[in-house]
N, C-alpha and C positions, 0 to 999 in steps of 0.2 A: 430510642425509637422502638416502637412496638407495632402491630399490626396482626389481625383477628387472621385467623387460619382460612376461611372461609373467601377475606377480600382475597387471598392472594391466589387464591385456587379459582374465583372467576373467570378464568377463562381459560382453562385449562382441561381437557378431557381426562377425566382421572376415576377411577374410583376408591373408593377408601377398603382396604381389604381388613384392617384392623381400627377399631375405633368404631363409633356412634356419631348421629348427626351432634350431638352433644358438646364433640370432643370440634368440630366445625367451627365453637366459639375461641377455642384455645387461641391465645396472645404468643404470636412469633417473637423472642427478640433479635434473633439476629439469623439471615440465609447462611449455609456453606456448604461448601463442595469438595474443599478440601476437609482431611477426615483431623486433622489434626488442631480444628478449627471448631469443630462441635463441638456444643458442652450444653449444660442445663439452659432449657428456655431457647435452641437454637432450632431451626428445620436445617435435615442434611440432606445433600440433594447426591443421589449416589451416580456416578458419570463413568459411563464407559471409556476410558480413554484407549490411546496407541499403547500406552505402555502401563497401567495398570487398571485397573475397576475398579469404581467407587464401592460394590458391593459386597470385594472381601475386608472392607474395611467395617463394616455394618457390628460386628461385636466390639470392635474397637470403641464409634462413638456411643454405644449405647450405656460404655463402662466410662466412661466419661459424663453420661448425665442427660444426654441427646432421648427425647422420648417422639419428637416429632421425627418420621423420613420420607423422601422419595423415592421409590424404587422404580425399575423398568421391569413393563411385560415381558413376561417369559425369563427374565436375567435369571442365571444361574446364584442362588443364596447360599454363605457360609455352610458346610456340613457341623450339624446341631446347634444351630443358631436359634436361640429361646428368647424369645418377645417376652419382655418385661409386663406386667400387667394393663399399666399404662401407658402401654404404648401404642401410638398414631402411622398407621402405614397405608402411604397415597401410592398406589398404583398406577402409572402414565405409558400409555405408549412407547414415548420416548423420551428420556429426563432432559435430555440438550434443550428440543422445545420446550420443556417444562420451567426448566430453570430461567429462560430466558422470557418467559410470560410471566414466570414469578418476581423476577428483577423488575422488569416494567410497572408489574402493580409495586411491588413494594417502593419504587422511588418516584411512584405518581403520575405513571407515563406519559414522563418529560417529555417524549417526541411529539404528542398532539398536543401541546401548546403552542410550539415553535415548528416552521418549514426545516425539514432537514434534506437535504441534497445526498443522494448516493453516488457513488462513482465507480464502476466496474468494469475493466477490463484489463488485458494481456500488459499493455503501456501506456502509460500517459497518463496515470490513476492523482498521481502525487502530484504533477506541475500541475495538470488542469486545476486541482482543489485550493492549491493556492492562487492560482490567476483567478478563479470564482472570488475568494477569498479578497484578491486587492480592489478589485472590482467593487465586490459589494462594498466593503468600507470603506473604499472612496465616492461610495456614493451615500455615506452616513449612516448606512447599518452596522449592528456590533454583531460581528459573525464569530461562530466558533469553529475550529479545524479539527479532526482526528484522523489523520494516516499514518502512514511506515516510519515518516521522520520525528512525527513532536504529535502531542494535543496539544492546542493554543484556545486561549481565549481569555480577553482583559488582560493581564498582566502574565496572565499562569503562561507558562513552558513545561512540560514533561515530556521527559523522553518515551519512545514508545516502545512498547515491547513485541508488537506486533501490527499488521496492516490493520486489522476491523480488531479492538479491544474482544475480549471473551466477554458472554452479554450479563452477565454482574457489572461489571469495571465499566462497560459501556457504559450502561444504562446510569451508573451513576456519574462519570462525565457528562454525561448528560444535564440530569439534574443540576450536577455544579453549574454549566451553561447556564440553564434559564433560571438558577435563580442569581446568576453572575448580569443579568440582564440581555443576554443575547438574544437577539432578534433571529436570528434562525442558525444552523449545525450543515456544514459539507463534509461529508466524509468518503473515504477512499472503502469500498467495499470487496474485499477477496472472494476471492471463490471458496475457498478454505470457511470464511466465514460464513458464507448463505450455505455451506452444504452441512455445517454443523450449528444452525440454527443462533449464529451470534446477534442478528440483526433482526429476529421473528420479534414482533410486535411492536416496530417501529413503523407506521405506515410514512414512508416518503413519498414529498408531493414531488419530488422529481427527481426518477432513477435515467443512469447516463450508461453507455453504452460505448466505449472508444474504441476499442478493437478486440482482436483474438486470435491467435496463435498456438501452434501447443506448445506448453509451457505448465509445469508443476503435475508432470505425468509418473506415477511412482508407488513407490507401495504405500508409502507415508501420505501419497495428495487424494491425485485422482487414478483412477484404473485405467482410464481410456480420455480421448479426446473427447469424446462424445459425452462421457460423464464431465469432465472439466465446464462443457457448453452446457450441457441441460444444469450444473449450478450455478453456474453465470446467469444462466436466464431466470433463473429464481426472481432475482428484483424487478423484473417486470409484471410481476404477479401479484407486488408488493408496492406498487408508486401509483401514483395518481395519473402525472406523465412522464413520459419515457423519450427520451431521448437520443439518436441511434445515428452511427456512422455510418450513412449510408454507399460509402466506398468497398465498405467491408465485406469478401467473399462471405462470409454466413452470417451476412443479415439477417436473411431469412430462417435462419436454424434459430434467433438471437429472436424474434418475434412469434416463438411458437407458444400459443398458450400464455401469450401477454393478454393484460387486462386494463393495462393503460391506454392515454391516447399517446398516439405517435408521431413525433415530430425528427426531421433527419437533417442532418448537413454530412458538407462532403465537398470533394474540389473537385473529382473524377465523374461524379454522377449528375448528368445535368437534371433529373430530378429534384434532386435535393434541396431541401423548402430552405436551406442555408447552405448559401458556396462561398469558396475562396476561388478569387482570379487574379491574373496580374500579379502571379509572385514575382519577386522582385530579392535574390540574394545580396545582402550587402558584405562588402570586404573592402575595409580600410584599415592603416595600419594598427596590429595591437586590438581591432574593432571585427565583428561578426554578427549581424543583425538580418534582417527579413522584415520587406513588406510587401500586404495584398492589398486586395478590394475585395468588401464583404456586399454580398447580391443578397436577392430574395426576400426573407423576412424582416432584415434591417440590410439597411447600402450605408455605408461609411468604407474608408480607408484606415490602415492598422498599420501601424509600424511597430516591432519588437527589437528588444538589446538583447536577444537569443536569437542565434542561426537553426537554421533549416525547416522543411517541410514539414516534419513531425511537431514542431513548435508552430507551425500553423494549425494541423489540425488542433493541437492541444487551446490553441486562441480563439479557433471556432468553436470549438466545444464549449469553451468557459461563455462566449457569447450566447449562444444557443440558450443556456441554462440560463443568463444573467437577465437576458430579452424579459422572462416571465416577471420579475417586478420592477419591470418599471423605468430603468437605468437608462440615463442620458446620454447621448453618445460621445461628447464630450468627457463622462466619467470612466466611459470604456476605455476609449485613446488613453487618456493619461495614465490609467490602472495598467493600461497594458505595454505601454510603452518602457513602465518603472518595476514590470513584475519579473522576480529571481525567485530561484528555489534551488538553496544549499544542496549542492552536490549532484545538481542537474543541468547539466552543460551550464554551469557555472563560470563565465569568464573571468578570469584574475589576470589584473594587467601586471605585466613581467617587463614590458620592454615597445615600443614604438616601430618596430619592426617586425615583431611576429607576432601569434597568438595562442596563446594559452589558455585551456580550460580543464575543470575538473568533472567528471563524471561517473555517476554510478557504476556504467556497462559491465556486469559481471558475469555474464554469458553468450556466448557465440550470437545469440539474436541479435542480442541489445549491441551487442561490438559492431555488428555486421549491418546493424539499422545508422548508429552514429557515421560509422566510417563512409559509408555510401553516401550520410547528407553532406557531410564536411568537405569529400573528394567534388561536390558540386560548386565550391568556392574558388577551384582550382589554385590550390595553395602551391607552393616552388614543393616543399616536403608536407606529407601528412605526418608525421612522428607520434606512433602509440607505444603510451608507458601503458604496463601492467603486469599483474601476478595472478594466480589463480587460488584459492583457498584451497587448505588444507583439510583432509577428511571429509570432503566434498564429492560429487561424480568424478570419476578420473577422468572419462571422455569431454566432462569442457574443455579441459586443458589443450587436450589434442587438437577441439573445434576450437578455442579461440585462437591458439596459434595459427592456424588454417586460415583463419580470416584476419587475423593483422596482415601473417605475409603476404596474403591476395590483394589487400586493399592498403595500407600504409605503407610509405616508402623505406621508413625506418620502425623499424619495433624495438623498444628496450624493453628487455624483459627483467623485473624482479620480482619481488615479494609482495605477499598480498596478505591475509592473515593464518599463516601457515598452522597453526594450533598445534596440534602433536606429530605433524610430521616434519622432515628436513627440507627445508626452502629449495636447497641443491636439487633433490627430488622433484619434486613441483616443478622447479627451471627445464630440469629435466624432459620431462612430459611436453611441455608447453614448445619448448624443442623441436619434439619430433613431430608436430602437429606442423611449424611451421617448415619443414624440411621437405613436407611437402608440396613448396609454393618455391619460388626466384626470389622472394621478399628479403631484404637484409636485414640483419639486428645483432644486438649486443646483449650481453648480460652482466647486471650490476645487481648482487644481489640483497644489500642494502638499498631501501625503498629512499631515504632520505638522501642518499647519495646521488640514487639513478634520476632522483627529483635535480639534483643541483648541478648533474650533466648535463639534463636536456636543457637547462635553462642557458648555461654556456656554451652549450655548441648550437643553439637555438642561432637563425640564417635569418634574414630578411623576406620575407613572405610566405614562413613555415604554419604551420599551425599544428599545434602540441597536446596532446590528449594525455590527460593522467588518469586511466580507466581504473574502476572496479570497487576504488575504495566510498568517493564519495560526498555523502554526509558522513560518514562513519569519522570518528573523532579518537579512534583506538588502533591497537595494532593488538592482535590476539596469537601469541608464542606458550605455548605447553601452558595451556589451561590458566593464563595471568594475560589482560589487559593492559595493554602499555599505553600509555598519551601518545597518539599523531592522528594533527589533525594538516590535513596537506595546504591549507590556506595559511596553518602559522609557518610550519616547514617552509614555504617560498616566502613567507614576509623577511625569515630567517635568514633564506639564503640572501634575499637581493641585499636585507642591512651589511653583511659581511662580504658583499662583494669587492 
């Protein structure tokens, strides 16, 4: 594949600081950003990263053969860095934008052919995209997914390496999509991703909104709360409509400088052009479900095989989105009745008398949101397994202990992916967090063992959380990935019982 210098710059504020309109016909063969990736016939896109610049690499590709580049205004350039004769240097603002309008033209900007769905906020990013996901295909469109756990679409599965792809690899997921024949694209959208321009030149006909918290405050994310919210609210700058929980204390901060139109649900606000009423927790044995009644823009009743509140909103949401083409109600119910997502309160039947499920929670929020909804089932024991990752914030450890022992009756503490520190350590920490509280617990610091205790000393209308891991299908000890995936681990234990 080739493509003229000139298409791929279309929409790009740029100026040519070296080169001729001439050199404008030049035939790209291949984008990169990685430098060890340029060679003759390629454009290199020079990117500021966390931890190195594309720009001190700029002698590198050019001895490589690289004549076309990107560079960013003002960037600091190689000392005595000598432009080859023929050499092409596009000037941009900012190369993240750059690159991410150059990807779009180069793979034909798959987004406006097909509706693509965005999905942004604190929680709820990942079940909602796939309850959109069963919905629509069960109403006979071919949808495709990109968030935290998988891209999907047709047949394909990959693993993901991140929430919103970086906008090369997007944009070409993309492509695959529609020429894979999908009918339109949901995707899970970070904040990480709109503040570093992964999703610029996708226009979505409808950006989502589910909450917000602070969460990813750091030197590596965002600087502040307020920076976290003004890149969240990016994608309402960028959808046609927007869609907003209207429960949510900074709604209003989440509508500033939107350019969509605005549609809200919510269970707390009786505004809200979509409610939930009539919740309804279910608890039978081994079993954990929830059902409402949906008012407003569409009336129907829902019944879910996932407990709690948060899995209502996340039901309303997906309806909210789902309402815009078209969907029978009929195809709601049953999409939503049979809708799961790997390692999101996950139920796995263990036993006829208690319940068990697996879940992400792998910080003090996410513990502290779970354990509150589940404590509303009034289970005899709440029982939470968990570990805390290694070379991670020290202070989770301290907060998640803090809120097992507040909120769960039993905590087992063990391992989680300890990386390069000692488990004992981690157990440690996670200790003193909960030492803080009256909460009782154990510690087992084999993760497959502390799995095959809880199952055996599992009580008759307990209910059993194996927090932190997930979908995650690995255990990660001194820089080597080991196989555990906690669904085979109990298929494991219950055959050897």
């Amino acid at each position: 594949m080739r493509m003229r210098l000139q298409t791929l710059l279309e929409r790009i504020d740029y100026t040519l600081v070296r080169g001729g309109a001439a050199d404008l016909d030049r035939e790209i063969a291949a984008l990169a950003n990685d430098s060890r990736k340029a060679a003759e016939g390629s454009l290199f896109m020079a990117i500021r990263g966390a931890v190195a610049d594309g720009h001190n690499f700029l002698p590198q590709v050019i001895a490589q053969g690289c004549r076309t580049v990107l560079i960013e205004k003002d960037a600091p350039l190689p000392d005595g860095l000598e432009w080859p004769a023929d050499m092409v240097v596009i000037e941009t603002p900012d190369t993240r934008l750059g690159m991410a309008l150059m990807s779009a033209a180069w793979f034909g900007y798959p987004a406006e052919s097909m509706p693509v769905i965005g999905i942004t906020g604190t929680k709820g990013k990942t079940t909602t995209t796939y309850m959109v996901k069963s919905i629509l295909e069960n109403a006979g469109y071919k949808v495709g997914l990109i968030g935290t756990i998988e891209i999907l679409y047709g047949d394909v599965q990959i693993h993901a390496e991140h929430t919103t792809p970086e906008s090369f690899q997007l944009q070409a997921y993309l492509k695959d999509m529609k020429d894979a024949g999908c009918d339109m694209v949901v995707m899970e959208v970070s904040s990480q991703a709109l503040m570093m321009h992964r999703t610029a030149g996708i226009p979505f006909e409808i950006g989502v909104f589910t909450n917000i918290e602070p969460d990813h405050i750091g030197p590596a994310e965002h600087t502040s709360f307020e920076h976290y919210l003004a890149c969240k609210r990016l994608l309402f700058g960028q959808c046609r409509h927007g869609v907003f929980n209207a429960d949510d204390e900074h709604l209003e901060d989440m509508l500033l400088g939107h350019t969509c139109t605005v549609e809200t649900f919510g269970i707390e606000n009786g505004k809200a052009m979509l409610r939930a009423s009539n919740i309804r927790h279910i608890h039978e044995p081994g079993y954990l479900g929830v059902s409402f009644d949906v008012t407003g823009n569409l009336n129907l009743p829902v019944e879910l095989d996932i407990p709690g509140k948060f899995s209502v909103y996340n039901a309303l949401t997906a309806i909210a989105i789902c309402r815009h083409f078209n969907i029978s109600e009929n195809d709601i119910q049953k999409a939503l009745k049979g809708a799961h997502v790997k390692g999101r309160i996950e139920m796995v039947k263990v036993s006829d008398s208690f319940s068990l499920m697996i879940d992400y929670a792998h910080n003090a929020m996410a513990l502290e949101s779970l354990l509150t909804t589940l404590k509303d089932y009034h289970p005899k024991r709440l029982v939470c397994l968990f570990g805390c990752g290694g070379n991670r914030a020290r202070a989770r450890r301290f907060e998640m202990g803090e809120v097992s022992g507040n909120l769960a009756d039993l905590t087992v503490i063990t391992s989680d992916n300890p990386r390069f520190e000692e488990p004992q350590a981690i157990i440690d920490d996670i200790k003193t967090g909960i030492a803080k509280t009256e909460g009782e617990y154990v510690e087992i610091i084999d993760r497959r063992e502390a799995i095959a205790w809880v199952i055996a000393n599992g009580q008759p209308g307990d209910i059993i959380v194996l927090a932190g891991k997930g979908h995650e299908d690995y255990q990660e000890i001194k820089g080597q990935k080991y196989p555990m995936d906690e669904r085979v681990i109990v298929e494991e234990i219950l055959k050897n019982r």
